[in-house]
N, C-alpha and C positions, 0 to 999 in steps of 0.2 A: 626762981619763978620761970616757969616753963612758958617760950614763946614760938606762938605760932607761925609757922614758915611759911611764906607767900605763896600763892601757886605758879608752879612754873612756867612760864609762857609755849606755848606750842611752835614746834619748828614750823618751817615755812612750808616743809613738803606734808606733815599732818594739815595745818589748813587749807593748803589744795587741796587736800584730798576729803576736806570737809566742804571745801566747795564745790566740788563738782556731786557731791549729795546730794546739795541744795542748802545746806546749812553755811551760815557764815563762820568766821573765826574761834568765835565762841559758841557755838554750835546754837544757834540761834538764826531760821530763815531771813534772811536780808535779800534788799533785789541792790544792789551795789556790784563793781566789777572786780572778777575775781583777782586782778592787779593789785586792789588794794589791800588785800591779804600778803603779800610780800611786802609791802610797805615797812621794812624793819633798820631800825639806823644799825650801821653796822661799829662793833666795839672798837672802840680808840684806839687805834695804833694797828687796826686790821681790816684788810679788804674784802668785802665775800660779793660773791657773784651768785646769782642761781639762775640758772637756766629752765627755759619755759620748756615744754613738750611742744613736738608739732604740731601736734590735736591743737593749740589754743591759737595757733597761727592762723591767718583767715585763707582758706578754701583755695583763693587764687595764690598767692604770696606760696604757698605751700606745692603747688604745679609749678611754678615757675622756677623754684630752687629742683625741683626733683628733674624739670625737663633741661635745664645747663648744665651741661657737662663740665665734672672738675679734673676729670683723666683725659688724656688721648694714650692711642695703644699707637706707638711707631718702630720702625724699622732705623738704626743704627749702625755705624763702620765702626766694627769690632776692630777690626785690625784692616791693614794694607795688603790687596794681595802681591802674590811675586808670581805671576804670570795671568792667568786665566783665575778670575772670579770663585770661589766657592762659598757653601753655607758657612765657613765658618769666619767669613770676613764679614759678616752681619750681626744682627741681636736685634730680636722680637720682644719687643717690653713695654709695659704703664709706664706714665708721670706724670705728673700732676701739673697741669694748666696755669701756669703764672695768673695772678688775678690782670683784670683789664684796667689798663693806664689808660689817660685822657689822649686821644690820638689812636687807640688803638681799635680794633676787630675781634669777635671771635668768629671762626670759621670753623664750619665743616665740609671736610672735605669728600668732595663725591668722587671723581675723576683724577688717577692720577698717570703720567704720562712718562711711560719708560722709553728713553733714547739712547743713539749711540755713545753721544758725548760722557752721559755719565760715569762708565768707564773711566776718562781723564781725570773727571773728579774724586776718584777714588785714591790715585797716586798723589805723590808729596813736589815729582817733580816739576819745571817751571812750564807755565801753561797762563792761557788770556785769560785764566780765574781761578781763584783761589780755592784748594783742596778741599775736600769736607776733610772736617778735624776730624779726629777720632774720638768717639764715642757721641758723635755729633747726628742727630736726624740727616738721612740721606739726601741729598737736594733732589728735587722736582717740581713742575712743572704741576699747576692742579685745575680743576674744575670746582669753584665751591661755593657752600651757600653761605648766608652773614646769618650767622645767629642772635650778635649784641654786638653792638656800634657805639663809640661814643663820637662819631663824626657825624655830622648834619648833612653832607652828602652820601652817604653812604647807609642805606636802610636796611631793615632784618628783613631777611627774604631775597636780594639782591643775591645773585650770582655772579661770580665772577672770575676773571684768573687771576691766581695766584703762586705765588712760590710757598706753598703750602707742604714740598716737600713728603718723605715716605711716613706719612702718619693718618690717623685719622680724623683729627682737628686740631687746629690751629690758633694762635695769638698772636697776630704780626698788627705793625702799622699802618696803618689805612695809605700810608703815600706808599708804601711795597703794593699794594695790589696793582693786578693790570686795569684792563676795560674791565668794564660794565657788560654782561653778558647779553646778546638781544643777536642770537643765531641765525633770522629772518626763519623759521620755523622747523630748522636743521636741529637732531638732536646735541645734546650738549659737546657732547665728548668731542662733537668737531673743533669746536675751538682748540681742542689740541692737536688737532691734523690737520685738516687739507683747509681749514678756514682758521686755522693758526701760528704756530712756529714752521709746522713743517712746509707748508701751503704756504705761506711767505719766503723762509729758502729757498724755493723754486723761483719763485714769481720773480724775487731782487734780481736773484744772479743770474738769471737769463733778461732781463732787463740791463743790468749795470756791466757786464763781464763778458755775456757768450754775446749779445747782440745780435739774434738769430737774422737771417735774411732768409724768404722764402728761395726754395730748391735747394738750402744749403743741408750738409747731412749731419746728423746731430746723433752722439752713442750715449750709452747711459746706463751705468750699472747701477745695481740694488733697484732696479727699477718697479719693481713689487713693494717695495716700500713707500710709505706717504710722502717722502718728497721726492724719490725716483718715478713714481707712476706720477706726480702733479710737472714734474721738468717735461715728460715724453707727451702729455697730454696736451699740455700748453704749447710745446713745441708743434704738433701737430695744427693750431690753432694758429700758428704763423708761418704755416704753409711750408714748413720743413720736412726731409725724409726721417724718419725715425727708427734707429734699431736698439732697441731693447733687451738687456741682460739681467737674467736672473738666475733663483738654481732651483732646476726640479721642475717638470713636465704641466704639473697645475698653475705653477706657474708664468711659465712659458702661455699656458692656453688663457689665464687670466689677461696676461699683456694682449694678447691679438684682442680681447673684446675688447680693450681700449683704442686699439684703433692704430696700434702701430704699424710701421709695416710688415718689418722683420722683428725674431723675437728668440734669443738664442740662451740656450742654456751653460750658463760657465761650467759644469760639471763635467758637461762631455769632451769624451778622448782628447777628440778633434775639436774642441775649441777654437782656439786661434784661424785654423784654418777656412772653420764656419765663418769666422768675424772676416775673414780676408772675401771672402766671396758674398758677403751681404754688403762691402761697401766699395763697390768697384770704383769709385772715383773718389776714394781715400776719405777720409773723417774731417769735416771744418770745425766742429764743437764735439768735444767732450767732456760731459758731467761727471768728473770723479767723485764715488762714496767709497770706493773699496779698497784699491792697490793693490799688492800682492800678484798673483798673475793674471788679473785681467786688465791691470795696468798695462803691464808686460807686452799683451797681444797686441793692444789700443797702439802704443809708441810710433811703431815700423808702419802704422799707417794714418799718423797726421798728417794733414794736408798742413803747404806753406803759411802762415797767419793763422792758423790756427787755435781757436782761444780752450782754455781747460780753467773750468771752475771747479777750486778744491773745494766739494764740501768734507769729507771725511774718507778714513781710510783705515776701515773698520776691519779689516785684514791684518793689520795691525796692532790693535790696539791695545793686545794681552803680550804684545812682547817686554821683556826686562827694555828698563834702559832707554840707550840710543840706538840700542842693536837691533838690526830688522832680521826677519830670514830674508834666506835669500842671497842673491849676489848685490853686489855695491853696485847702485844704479845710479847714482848723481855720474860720476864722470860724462857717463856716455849721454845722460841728460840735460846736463849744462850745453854740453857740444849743439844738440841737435835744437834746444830753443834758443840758441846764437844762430845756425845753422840755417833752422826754417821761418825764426823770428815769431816762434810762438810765443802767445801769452798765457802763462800758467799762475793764478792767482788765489789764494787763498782767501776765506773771509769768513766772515761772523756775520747772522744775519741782522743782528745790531748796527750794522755798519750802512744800512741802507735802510733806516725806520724812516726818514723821509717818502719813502714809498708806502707807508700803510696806510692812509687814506684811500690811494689809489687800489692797491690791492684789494679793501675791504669791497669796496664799491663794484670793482669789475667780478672777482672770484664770488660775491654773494649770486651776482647773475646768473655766471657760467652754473653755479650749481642750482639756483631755479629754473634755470633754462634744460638740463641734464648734458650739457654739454664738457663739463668736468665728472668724472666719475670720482669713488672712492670705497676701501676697502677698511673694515674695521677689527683688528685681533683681539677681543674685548676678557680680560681674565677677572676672573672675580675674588673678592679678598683680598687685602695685605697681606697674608701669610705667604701667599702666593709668589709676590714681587717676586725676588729672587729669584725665584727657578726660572720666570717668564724671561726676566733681566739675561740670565743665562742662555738662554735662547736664543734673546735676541743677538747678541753677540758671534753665537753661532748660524744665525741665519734661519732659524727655525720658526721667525714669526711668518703671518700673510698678512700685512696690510699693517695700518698703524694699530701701534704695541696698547693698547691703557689697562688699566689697573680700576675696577668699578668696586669703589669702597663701600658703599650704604646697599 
């Protein structure tokens, strides 16, 4: 006897598609939710899953996944270079955004901020921070905005600084951010110069180190740079005489409208000789950034007590090793800071964060008042870093370095 076969029940994706007709499962108008057309037990011993379309997600829910970003595009240390920097000690790549932990951020990043330092960071050898690994985002310095927050002090829309490093967004821990961004109506990017790292470097070390006294003379190289032009400005605001080094005739004419007095260019012949005749009664304070030979000139005319704050020495920086060019200059330097009982000091401007209250408060003024000036190198893209980086190294920025990502 011949028996009748049951009718098959319809897949889950024939009755969506009978629901969005207007007909229900059984092809019969119903006003019910087209959810409960999937409503199917699944067979013993097997899991099934089906996925909705986006169309059935609600309007907002659906902006919201499409406007958070699940990539960032960064910049990585392919390899370590062995001397001076090139493209191919980097790598321009996607990866996908770790999802967001309780504690954490997500950031975008707008502003990012290429300095000397990170050079250092590139080699393996020992130094007051540890290397970027290899195949590791570049470290930096950033400007960015909060997209998604799981901290209650920390809201979407807040800008802020962070170590947000050469990429385009970020997922760090809300206790790694810096301040809360509030520039008294300065644009952003300052918080990464002259009302940030670099504008603090000045501020401490001629605070804690040079101790300027009015009439005393004060040198300064890299001084076209964000914390070379904020040392010579400041200095001049404590009633110091100012001579100022740079390279290149724009720049030279940049320095006079700050207000220095003298303003000399490292590049020419006659160097040294300039620097001997702009400081007829010998140098009390000099702010090293550079070494190399405008160290060299500086030496032979320190005054007795003479203090020298190291910030960097960026003449340097692409050599192998421990090896410098040049001649062996510690012997004859050892001598001469027994000798004249200079103090030559090096530091990190972490070493005087006790002063940034202070700092924020006077340096917001000085720059509402226009009595701090300041210079901005502003390159656009990530793609870009690099070659800017390279530059910088070589001395080819004007004013402070950033990188404007969005």
């Amino acid at each position: 006897m011949h028996r009748e076969r049951a009718p098959r029940r319809k897949s889950a994706v024939r009755r969506y598609r009978q629901s969005r007709s207007g007909r229900g499962c059984a092809g019969l108008r119903v006003q019910r939710p087209v959810e409960r057309c999937f409503r199917r037990r699944p067979r013993r011993g097997r899991r099934r899953t089906v996925g909705f379309p986006f169309s059935m997600l609600p309007a907002a829910e659906t902006l919201a996944m499409s406007d958070t970003p699940t990539n960032t595009t960064r910049i990585v240390l392919a390899s370590r270079p062995q001397g001076a920097p090139t493209d191919a000690n980097f790598r321009l790549e996607q990866a996908r955004l770790p999802a967001l932990q309780p504690g954490e951020v997500l950031l975008r990043n707008r502003y990012l901020s290429l300095d000397p330092y990170m050079r250092g960071r590139m080699d393996d050898g020992p130094s007051y921070a540890a290397p970027v690994a290899l195949d590791a985002v570049m470290e930096g310095q950033t400007v960015s905005e909060v997209l998604q927050s799981t901290v209650a002090d920390v809201a979407v829309g807040d800008h802020v600084l962070a170590p947000g490093g050469w990429q385009t967004h970020a997922v760090l821990p809300a206790a790694a951010l810096g301040r809360r961004l509030d520039v008294a109506g300065l644009p952003l990017s300052t918080a990464l110069g002259v009302f940030g790292m670099p504008g603090f470097t000045a501020y401490s070390s001629l605070h804690e180190i040079a101790r300027l006294k009015p009439g005393e003379t004060l040198v300064v190289a890299a001084a076209s740079g964000p914390v070379g032009a904020t040392v010579a400005q400041l200095a001049r605001l404590q009633g110091a005489r100012v001579v100022a080094i740079a390279g290149g005739a724009a720049k030279q004419a940049y320095l006079h409208t700050l207000g220095v007095d003298v303003a000399l260019d490292h590049r020419a012949p006659d160097f040294a000789a300039q620097l001997r005749d702009a400081v007829p009664d010998g140098i009390d304070v000099y702010f090293e950034n550079v070494g190399g030979h405008v160290l060299d000139a500086v030496l032979p005319l320190l005054n007795d007590f003479a203090r020298v704050p190291v910030c960097g020495t960026i003449a340097t920086y692409n050599a192998r090793g421990v090896e410098q060019p040049g001649p062996d200059r510690l012997p004859a330097l050892f001598s001469q800071i027994l000798r004249q009982r200079l103090t030559v000091r090096g530091f990190i401007v972490h070493d005087f964060k006790h002063l940034w209250p202070e700092f924020e408060r006077e340096m917001a003024q000085w720059l509402r008042e226009g009595r701090i000036q300041y210079r901005e190198d502003v390159v656009e893209g990530l793609q870009r870093a690099p070659e800017a980086f390279f530059g910088l190294l070589q001395g080819r920025n004007f004013g402070k370095l950033v990188v404007k990502l969005d």
